[in-house]
C-alpha positions as CSV (number, residue, x, y, z in Angstrom):
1,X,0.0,0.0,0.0
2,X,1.3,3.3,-1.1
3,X,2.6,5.1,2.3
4,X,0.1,8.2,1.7
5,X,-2.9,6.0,1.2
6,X,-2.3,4.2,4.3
7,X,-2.1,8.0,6.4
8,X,-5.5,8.5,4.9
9,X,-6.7,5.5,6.0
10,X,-5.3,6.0,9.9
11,X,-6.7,9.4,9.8
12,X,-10.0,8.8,8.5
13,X,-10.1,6.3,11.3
14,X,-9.0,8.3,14.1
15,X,-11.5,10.5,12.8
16,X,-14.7,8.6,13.0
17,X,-13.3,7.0,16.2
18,X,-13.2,10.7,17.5
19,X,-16.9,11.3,16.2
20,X,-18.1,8.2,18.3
21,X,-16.0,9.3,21.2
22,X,-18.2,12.7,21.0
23,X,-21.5,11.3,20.1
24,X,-21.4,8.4,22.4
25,X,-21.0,10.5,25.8
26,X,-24.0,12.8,25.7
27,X,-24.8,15.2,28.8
28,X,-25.5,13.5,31.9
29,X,-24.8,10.4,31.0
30,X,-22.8,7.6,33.3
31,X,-23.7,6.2,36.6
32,X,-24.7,7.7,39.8
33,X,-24.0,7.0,43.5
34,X,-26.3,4.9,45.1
35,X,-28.4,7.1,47.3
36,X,-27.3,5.5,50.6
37,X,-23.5,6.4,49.5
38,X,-25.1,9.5,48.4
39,X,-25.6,10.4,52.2
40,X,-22.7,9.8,53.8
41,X,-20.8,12.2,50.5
42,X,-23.3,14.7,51.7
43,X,-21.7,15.1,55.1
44,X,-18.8,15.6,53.6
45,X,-19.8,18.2,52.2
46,X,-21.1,20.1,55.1
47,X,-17.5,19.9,56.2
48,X,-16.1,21.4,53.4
49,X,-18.8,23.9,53.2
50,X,-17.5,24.4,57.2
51,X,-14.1,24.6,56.1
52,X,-14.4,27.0,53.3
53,X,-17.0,29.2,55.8
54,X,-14.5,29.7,58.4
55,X,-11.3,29.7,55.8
56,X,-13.6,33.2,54.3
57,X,-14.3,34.8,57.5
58,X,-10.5,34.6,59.3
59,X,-8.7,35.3,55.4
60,X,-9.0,38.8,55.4
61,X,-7.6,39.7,58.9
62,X,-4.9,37.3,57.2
63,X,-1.4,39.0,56.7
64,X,2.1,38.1,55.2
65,X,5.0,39.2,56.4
66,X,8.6,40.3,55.0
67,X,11.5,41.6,56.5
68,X,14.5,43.0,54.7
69,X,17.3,43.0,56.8
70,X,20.0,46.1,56.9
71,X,22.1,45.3,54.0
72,X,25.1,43.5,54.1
73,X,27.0,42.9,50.5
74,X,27.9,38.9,50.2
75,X,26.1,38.2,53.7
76,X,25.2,34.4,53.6
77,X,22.3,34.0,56.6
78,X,22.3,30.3,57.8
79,X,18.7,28.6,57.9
80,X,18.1,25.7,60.3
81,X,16.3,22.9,57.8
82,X,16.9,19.8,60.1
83,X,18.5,18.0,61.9
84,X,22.4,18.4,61.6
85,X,21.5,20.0,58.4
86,X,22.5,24.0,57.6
87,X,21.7,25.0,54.1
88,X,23.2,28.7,53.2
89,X,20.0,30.9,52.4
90,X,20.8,33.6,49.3
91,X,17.3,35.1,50.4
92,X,17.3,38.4,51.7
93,X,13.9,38.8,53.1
94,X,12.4,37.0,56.2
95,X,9.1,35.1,55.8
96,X,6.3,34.8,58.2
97,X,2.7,35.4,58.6
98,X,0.4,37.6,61.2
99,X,-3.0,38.5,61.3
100,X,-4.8,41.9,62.6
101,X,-6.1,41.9,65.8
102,X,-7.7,45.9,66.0
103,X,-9.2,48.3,63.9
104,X,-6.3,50.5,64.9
105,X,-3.7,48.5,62.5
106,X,-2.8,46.2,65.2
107,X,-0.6,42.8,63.6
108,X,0.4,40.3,65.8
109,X,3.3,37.5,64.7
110,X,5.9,35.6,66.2
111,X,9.2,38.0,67.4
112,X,11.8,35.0,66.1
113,X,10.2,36.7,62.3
114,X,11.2,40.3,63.2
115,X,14.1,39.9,65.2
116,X,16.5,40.3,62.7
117,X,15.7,43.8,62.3
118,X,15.1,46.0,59.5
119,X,12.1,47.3,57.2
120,X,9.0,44.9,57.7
121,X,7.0,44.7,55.1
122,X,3.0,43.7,55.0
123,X,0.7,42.6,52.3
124,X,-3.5,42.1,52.9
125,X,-5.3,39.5,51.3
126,X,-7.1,42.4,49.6
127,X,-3.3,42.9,47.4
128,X,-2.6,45.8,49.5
129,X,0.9,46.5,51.0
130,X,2.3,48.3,53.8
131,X,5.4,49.0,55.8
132,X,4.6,48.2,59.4
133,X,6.0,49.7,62.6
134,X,7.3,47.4,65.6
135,X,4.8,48.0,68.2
136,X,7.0,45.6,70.8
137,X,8.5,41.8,71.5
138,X,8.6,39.4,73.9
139,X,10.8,37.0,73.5
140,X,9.6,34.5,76.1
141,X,6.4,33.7,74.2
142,X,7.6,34.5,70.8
143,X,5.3,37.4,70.3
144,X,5.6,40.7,68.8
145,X,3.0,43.3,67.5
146,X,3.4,45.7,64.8
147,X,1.1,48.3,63.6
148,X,-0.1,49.4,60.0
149,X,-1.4,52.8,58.8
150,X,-4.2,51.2,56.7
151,X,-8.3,51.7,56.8
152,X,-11.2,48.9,56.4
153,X,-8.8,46.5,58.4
154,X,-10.8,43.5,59.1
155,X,-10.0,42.2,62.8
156,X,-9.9,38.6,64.0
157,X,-11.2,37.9,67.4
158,X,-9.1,35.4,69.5
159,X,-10.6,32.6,71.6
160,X,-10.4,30.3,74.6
161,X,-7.4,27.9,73.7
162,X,-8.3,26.3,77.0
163,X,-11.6,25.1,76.0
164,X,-10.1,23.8,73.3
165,X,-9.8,20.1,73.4
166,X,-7.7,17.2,71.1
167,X,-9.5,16.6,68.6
168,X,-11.1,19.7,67.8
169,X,-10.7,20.8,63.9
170,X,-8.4,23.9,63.4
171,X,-7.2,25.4,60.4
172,X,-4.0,27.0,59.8
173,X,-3.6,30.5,57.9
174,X,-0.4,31.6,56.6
175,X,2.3,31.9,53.7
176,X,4.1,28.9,53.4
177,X,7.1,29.6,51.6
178,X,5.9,32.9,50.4
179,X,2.7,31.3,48.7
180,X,0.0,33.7,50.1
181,X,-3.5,32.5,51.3
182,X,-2.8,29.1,52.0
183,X,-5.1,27.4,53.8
184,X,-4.8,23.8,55.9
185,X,-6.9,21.9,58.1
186,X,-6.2,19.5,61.0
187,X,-6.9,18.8,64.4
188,X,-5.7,19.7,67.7
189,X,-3.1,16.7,68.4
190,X,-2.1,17.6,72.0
191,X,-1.8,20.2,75.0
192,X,0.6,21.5,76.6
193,X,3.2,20.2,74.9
194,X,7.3,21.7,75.5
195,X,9.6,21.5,73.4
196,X,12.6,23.4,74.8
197,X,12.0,26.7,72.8
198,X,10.6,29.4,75.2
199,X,10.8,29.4,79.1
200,X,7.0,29.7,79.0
201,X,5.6,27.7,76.6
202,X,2.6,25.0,76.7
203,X,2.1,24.9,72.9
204,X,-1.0,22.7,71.3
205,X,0.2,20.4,68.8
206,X,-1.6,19.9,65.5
207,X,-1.3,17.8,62.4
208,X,-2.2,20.9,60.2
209,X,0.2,21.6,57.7
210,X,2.2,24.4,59.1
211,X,5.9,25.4,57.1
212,X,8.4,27.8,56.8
213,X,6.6,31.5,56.0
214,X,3.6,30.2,58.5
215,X,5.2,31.5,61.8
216,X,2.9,33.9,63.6
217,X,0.1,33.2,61.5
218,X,-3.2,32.3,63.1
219,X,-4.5,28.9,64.4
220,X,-8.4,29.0,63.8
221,X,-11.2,27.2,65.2
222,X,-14.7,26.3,63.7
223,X,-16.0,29.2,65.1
224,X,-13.4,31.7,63.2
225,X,-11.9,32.4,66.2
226,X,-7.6,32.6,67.1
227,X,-6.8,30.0,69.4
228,X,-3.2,29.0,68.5
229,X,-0.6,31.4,66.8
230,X,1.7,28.8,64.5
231,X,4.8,28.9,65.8
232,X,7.4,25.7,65.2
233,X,7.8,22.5,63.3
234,X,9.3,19.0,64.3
235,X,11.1,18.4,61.0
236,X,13.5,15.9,59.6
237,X,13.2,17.3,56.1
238,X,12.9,21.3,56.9
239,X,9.3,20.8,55.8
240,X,5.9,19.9,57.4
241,X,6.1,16.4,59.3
242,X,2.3,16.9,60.4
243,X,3.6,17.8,64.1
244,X,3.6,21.6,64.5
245,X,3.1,24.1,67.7
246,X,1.3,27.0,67.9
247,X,1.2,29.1,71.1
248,X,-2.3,29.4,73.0
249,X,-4.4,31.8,72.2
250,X,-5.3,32.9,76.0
251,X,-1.4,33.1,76.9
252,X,-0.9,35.5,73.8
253,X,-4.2,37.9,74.3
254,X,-2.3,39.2,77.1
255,X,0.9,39.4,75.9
256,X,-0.5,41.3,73.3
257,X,-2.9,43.5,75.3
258,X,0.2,44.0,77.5
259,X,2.6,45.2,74.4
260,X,-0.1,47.3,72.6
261,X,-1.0,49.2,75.7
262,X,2.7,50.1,76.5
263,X,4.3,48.1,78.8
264,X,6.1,44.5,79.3
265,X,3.7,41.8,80.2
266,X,3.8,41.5,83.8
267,X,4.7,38.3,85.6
268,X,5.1,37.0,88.5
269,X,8.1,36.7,90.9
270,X,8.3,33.9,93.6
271,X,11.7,34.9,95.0
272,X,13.7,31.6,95.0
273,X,16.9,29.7,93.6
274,X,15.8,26.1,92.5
275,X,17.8,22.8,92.2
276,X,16.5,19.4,90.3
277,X,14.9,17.0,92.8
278,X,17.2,14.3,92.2
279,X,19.8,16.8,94.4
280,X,16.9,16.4,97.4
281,X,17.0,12.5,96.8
282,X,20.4,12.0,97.3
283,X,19.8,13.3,100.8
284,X,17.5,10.7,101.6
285,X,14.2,12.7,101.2
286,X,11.8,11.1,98.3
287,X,9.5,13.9,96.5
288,X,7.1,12.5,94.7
289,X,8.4,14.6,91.1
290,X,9.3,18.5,92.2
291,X,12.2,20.8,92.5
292,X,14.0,21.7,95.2
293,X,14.8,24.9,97.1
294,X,18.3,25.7,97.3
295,X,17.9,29.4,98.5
296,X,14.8,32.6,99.3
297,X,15.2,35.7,98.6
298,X,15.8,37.7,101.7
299,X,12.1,39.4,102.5
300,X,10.9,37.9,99.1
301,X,7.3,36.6,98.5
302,X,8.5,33.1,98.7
303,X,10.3,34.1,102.6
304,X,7.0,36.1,103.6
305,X,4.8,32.9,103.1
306,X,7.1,30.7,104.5
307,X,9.2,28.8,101.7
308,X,12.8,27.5,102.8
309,X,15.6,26.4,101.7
310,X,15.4,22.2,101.2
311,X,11.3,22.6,100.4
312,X,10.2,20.5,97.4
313,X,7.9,22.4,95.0
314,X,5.7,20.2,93.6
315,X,2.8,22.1,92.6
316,X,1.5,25.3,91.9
317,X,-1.8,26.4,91.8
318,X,-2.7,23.1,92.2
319,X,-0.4,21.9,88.4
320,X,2.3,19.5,89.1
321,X,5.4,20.9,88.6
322,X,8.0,18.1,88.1
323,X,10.7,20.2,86.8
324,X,12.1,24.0,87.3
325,X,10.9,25.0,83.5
326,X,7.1,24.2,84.9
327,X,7.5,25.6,88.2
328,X,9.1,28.5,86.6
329,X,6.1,28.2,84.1
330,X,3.5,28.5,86.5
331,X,5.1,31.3,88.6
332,X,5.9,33.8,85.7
333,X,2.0,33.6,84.3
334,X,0.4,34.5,87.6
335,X,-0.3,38.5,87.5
336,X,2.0,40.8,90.1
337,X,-0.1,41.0,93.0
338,X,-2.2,37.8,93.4
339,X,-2.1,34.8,95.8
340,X,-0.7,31.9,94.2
341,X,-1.0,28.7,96.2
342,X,2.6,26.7,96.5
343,X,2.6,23.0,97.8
344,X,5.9,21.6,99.2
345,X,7.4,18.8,100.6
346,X,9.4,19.1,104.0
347,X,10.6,16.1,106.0
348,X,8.2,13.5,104.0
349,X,4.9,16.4,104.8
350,X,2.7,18.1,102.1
351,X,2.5,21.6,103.3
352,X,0.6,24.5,101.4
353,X,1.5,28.0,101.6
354,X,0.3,31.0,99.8
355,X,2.3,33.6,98.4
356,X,1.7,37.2,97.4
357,X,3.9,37.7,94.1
358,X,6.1,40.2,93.2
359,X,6.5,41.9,89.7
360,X,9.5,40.2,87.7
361,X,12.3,42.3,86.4
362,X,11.5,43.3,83.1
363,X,14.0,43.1,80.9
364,X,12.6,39.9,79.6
365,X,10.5,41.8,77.5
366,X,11.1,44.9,75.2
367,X,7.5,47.3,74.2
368,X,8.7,49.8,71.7
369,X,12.2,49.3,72.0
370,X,14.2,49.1,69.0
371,X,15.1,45.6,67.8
372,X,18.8,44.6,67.3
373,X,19.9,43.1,64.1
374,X,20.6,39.4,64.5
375,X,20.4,36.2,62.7
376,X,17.4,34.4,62.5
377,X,15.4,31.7,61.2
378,X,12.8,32.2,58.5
379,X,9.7,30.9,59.5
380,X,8.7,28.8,61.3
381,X,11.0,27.9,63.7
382,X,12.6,24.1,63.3
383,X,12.7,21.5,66.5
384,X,15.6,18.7,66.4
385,X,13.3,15.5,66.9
386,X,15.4,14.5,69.6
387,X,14.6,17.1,71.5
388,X,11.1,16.7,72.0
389,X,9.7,15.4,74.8
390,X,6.0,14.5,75.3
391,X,4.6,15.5,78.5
């Protein structure tokens, strides 16, 4: 057969096979789902329709976040990706995320994304941009509040992290590296977790996807309210593992209220030097889990109510307190002022005292003060696996 003939001949039947294709799948043809399975997809969908509710009410209070750092020719900033992995980052702008909190141009984000310094750098969901002004940090929660000079902000209310409970659907906001408007879903996977980043922290853990450019973005519940700010990964690759950490919601309002109203955030002052309880044990006295006493303040609160030195702490405020990051925990989050209730062990005896607290030093926290230039991680921030440690 002649080589052109035999082209006609494929074409002519690629043709009609096309024409049958066409004709032979009319509208609405095909099988449908049986109505019982029909049910079950419907549920489904009220989800979604949930999802996408809640995912349009908290997106426009929604911002991203860059920071150019004070330029430094041939400067090579070193990211944290993994474990005993550094990979040199060329980028000269920070990620991360926040989202608006006042009508008054009020942003609240994580401080490890401003830190570095330099001109910070807004953009709405609505496409418009803004410098923003550093309000104040505080680097023991990883907070920090800036302010725009923008109208028609659209606030987001926070909520009542502790009502929250694991299990609960959240979904995370935020810029994952630097893709605007991203949206995730998850649940709450635990409370209280620590993971040796911040003196205070009690973070819940979610299996949302949270990554580098999320960091101070918010956690949302079904309700649209804030009741995590996104704040670290674990990560073996750099990237989402399906474990991040977001700090509460009702430990951040007032940090923020704090910071926008002027001052530090106050905290608590107990007065006292502690040792780990295995110190105690080798004595020959057994504490139940607790730290020990080594030395009170002279007329501190802890000496007024009666603490000495060779007590066991073992709770406050009625929360076991195993180790000095928890006891320190509990102590720093009660307000100046107020009677916190201290149980100790002393010669094998559970004795309660109360103590009026002091007002901490604060230098631990900075509201309006300039921010010196340093390295830092884009965002989020990246735990070493090993260090984790479920509580």
């Amino acid at each position: 057969m002649h080589p052109w003939l035999s082209r006609s001949i494929v074409a002519c039947v690629l043709a009609s096979s096309s024409a049958v294709w066409a004709d032979g799948l009319p509208s609405g043809s095909g099988q449908t789902l049986p109505p019982d399975v029909q049910e079950a997809v419907s549920h489904a969908k009220n989800l979604s329709r949930a999802f996408r509710a809640v995912a349009k009410h908290a997106a426009p209070s929604v911002v991203s976040i860059e920071v150019v750092p004070p330029s430094r020719p041939g400067a090579i900033r070193m990211t944290p990706m993994g474990p005993m992995q550094m990979l040199p980052m060329q980028v000269p702008q920070g990620m991360g995320t926040g989202f608006v909190v006042s009508d008054n141009g009020h942003v609240v984000t994580n401080n490890h994304v401003v830190r570095m310094g330099g001109r910070i750098r807004v953009k709405l969901h609505d496409g418009r941009e803004a410098d923003a002004a550093l309000v104040g940090t505080d680097a023991e929660t990883d907070l920090a509040v800036l302010k725009v000079d923008l109208p028609d902000l659209v606030p987001i209310a926070f909520g009542d992290s502790d009502a929250a409970e694991v299990g609960d659907w959240v979904i995370a906001l935020g810029a994952p590296f630097g893709l605007r408007d991203s949206v995730t879903a998850g649940i709450i996977s635990a409370k209280g977790r620590e993971v040796g980043l911040s003196p205070l922290e009690s973070y819940l853990q979610t299996d949302a996807t949270i990554n580098p450019g999320n960091s101070g973005g918010p956690l949302v519940d079904m309700d649209g309210r804030v009741v995590g700010i996104n704040t670290a990964i674990e990560s073996r690759s750099g990237g989402s593992d399906g474990i991040g950490f977001a700090i509460p919601a009702t430990m951040a309002r007032d940090v923020v209220d704090s910071i926008i109203a002027g001052s530090a955030p106050a905290r608590g002052f107990l007065g006292v030097q502690m040792q780990p309880v295995a110190v105690r044990r080798a004595s020959g006295t057994v504490a139940d889990g607790g730290v020990m006493v080594a030395s009170v303040v002279e007329d501190g609160p802890a000496a007024r109510a009666g603490i000495e030195p060779g007590d066991v702490i073992v709770r406050v405020n009625g929360t076991p307190t195993p180790d000095m990051r928890r006891v320190m925990r509990q102590i720093r989050l009660c307000k100046p002022g107020t009677e916190c209730v201290v149980e100790v062990m002393r010669d094998g005896e559970s004795i309660e005292v109360k103590a009026m607290l002091d007002d901490a030093p604060r230098s631990v926290a900075a509201a309006g003060a300039p921010v010196a230039p340093q390295a830092a991680p884009v965002a989020p921030r990246i735990i070493v696996p090993d260090r984790l440690r479920s509580q």
